[in-house]
C-alpha positions as CSV (number, residue, x, y, z in Angstrom):
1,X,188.9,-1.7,53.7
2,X,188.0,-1.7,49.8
3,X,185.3,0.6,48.9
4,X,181.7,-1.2,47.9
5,X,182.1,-1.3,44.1
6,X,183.8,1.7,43.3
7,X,180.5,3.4,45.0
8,X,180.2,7.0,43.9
9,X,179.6,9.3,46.9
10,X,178.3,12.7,47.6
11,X,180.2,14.9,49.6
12,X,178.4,18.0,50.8
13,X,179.8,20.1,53.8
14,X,180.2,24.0,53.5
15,X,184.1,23.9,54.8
16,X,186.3,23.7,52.2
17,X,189.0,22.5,53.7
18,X,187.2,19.6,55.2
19,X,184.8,18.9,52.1
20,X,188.8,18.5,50.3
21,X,190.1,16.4,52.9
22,X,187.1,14.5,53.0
23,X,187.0,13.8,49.2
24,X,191.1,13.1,48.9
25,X,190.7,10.8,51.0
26,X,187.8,8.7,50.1
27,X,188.7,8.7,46.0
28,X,192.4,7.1,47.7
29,X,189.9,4.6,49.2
30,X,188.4,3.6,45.9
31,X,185.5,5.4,46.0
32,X,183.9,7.8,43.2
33,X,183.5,11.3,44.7
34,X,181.6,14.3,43.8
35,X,181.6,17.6,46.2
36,X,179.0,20.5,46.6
37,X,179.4,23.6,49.0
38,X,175.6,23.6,50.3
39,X,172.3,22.6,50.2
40,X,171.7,24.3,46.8
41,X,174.9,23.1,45.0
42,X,173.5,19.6,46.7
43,X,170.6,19.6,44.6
44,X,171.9,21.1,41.9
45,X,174.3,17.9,41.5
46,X,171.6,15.6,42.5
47,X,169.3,16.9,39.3
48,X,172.0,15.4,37.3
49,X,173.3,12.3,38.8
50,X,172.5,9.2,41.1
51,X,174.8,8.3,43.7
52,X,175.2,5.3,45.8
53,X,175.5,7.3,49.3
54,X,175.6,11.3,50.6
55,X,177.5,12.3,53.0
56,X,175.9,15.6,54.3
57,X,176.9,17.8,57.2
58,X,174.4,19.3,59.5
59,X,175.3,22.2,60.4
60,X,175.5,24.2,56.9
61,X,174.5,28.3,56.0
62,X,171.2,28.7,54.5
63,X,169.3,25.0,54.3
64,X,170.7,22.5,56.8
65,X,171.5,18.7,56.6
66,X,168.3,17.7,58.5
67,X,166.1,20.1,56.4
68,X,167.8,18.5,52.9
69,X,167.7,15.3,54.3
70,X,163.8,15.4,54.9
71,X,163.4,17.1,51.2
72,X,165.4,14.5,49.4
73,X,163.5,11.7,51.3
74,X,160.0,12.6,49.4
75,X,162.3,12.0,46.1
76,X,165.0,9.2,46.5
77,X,166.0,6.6,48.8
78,X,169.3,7.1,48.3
79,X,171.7,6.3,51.8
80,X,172.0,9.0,53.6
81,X,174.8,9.4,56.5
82,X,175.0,12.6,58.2
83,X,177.8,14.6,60.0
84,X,176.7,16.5,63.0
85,X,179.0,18.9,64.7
86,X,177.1,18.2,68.0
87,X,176.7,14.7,69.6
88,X,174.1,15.8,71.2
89,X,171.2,13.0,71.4
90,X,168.0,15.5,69.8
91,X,170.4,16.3,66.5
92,X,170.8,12.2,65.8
93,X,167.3,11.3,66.3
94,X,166.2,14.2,64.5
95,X,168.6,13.2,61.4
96,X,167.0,9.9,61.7
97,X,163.4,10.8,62.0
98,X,164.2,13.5,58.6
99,X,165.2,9.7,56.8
100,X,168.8,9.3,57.8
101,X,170.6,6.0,57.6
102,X,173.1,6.7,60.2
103,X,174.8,9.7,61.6
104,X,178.7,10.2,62.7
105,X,179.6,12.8,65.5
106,X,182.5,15.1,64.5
107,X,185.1,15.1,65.4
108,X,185.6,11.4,63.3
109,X,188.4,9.3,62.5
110,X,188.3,9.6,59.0
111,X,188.5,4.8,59.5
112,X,184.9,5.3,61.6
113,X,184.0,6.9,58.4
114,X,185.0,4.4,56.2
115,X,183.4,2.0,58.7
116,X,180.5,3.2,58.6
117,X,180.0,4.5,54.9
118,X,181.1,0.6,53.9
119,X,178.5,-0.7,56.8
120,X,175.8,1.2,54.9
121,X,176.7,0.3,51.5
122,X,176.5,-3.6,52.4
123,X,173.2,-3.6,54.0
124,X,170.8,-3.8,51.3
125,X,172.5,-6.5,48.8
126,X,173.7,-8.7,51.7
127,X,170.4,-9.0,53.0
128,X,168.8,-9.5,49.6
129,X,169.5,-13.2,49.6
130,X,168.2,-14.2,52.8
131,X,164.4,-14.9,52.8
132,X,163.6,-18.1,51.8
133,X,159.8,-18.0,52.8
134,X,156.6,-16.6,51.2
135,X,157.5,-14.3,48.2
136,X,155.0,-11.5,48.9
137,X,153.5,-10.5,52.7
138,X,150.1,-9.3,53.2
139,X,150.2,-6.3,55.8
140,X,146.7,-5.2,55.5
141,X,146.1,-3.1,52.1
142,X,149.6,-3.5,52.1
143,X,152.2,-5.8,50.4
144,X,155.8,-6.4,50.6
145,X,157.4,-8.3,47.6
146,X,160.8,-10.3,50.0
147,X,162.5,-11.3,46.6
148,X,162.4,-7.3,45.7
149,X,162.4,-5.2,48.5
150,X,159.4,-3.1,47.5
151,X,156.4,-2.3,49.3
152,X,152.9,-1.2,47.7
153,X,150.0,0.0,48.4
154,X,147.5,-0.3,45.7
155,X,149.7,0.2,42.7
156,X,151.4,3.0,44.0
157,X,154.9,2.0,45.8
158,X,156.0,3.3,48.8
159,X,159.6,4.6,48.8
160,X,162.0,3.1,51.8
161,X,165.2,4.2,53.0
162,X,168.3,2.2,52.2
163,X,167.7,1.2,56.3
164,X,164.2,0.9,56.0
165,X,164.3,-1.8,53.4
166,X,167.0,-3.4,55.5
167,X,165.2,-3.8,58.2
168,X,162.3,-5.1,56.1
169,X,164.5,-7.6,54.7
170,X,165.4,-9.1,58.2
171,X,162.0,-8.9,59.4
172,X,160.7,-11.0,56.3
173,X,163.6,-13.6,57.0
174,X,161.4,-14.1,60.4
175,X,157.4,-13.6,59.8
176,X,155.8,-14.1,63.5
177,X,159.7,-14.5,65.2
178,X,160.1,-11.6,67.9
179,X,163.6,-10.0,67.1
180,X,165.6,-8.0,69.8
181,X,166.5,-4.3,69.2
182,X,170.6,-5.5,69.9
183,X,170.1,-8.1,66.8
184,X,168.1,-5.9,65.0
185,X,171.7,-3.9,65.6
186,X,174.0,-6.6,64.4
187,X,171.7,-7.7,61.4
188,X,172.1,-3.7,60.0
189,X,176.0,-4.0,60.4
190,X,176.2,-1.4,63.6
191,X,178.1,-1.2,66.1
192,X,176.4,-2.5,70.0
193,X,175.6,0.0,72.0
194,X,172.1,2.1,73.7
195,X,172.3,4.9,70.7
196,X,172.3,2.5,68.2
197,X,169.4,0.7,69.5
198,X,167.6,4.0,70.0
199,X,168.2,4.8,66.5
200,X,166.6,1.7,65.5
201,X,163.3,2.5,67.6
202,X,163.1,5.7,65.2
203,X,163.4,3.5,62.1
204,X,160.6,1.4,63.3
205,X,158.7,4.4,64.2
206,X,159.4,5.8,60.5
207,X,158.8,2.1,59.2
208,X,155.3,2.0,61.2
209,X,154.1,5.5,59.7
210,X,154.4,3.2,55.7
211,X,152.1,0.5,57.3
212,X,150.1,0.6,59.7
213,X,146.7,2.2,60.0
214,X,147.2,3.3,63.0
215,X,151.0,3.6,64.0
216,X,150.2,3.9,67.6
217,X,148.5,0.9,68.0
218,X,150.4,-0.9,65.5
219,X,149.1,-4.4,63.9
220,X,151.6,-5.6,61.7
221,X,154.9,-4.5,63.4
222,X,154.6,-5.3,66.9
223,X,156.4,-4.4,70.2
224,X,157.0,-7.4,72.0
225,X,157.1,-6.9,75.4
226,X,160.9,-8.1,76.9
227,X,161.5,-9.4,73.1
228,X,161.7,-6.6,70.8
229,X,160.0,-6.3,67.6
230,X,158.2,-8.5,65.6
231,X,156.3,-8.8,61.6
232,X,152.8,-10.3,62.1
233,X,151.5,-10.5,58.4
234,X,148.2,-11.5,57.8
């Protein structure tokens, strides 16, 4: 599997030897890779460049992958998959509520990696083509602009994840349709499966949080009972 572009990726896991093996072997798979040690060296690196995806282990000395992964968030959008040394449910959904896009359970085979990394990468353009219906959705005081992915509020934007904007993207495609969690799945490139489809409730809940005015009682992304989720814009 080619990487997405010659993507460059950020690498940040406190082990040397893995951070190495990790970065031989996705420059052999085309990608651009940088490394850093920690959370620091993280955003050290960060001040300096953009990247297309991080790759961030959880369980690091000092500041750990959740805890950066909720800091970058208030900054960039930037993908974010994360390593966790447990598989234990909690660690995922908390990577995902911090702003994750996805989250791999070590021990990996470096081709789920791959997988996965490549999954993340296509989301956003593939889906960039596909709405063909109104150019701009009213959600209340808010406003999502289909042909460019951004959401305002006012005149101030409001920053979404690389999955965020996905799923915003599908949604848009189908104004008023009620979408199940298991093709909310398959649109984002994931693989079936319960966690994946719990992941996807937390990036509803995060998505909810950006819209509504009240996200318990949401108006404008709805739970349909049986169905799954639908947009309702005004």
């Amino acid at each position: 599997m080619s990487a997405q572009g010659e993507a460059h990726l950020l690498v940040v896991d406190d082990d040397e030897r893995i951070r190495g093996l990790l970065q031989k072997f996705l420059i052999r798979n085309g990608f651009w890779v940088t490394a850093a040690r920690d959370a620091a060296h993280a955003r050290s690196v960060l001040s300096g460049l953009e990247f297309d995806l991080i790759v961030l282990d959880v369980m690091m000395p000092g500041e750990d992958g959740i805890s950066l992964t909720r800091s970058l968030r208030e900054d960039i959008a930037t993908p974010i998959l994360l390593l966790t040394a447990r598989g234990e449910t909690e660690d995922r959904i908390a990577g995902l509520e911090a702003g994750a896009d996805d989250y791999l359970a070590k021990p990996f085979e470096p081709k789920e990696l791959l997988l996965r990394i490549n999954a993340i990468l296509r989301r956003a353009p593939a889906a960039a083509s596909e709405p063909e219906g109104p150019k701009v959705l009213a959600l209340g005081p808010v406003r999502y602009d289909v042909a460019r992915g951004e959401m305002w509020q006012g005149q101030e934007l409001i920053r979404l994840t690389a999955t965020e904007s996905a799923l915003m993207k599908i949604f848009a495609a189908h104004p008023g349709e009620p979408l199940s969690r298991a093709q909310l799945v398959e649109d984002l490139g994931r693989d079936k499966g319960q966690a994946q489809e719990r992941a996807v409730d937390v990036q509803i809940t995060r998505l909810r949080r950006k819209i509504e005015a009240d996200p318990r009682q949401p108006r404008y992304l709805q739970t349909v009972r049986g169905a799954g989720y639908m947009l309702a814009p005004d």
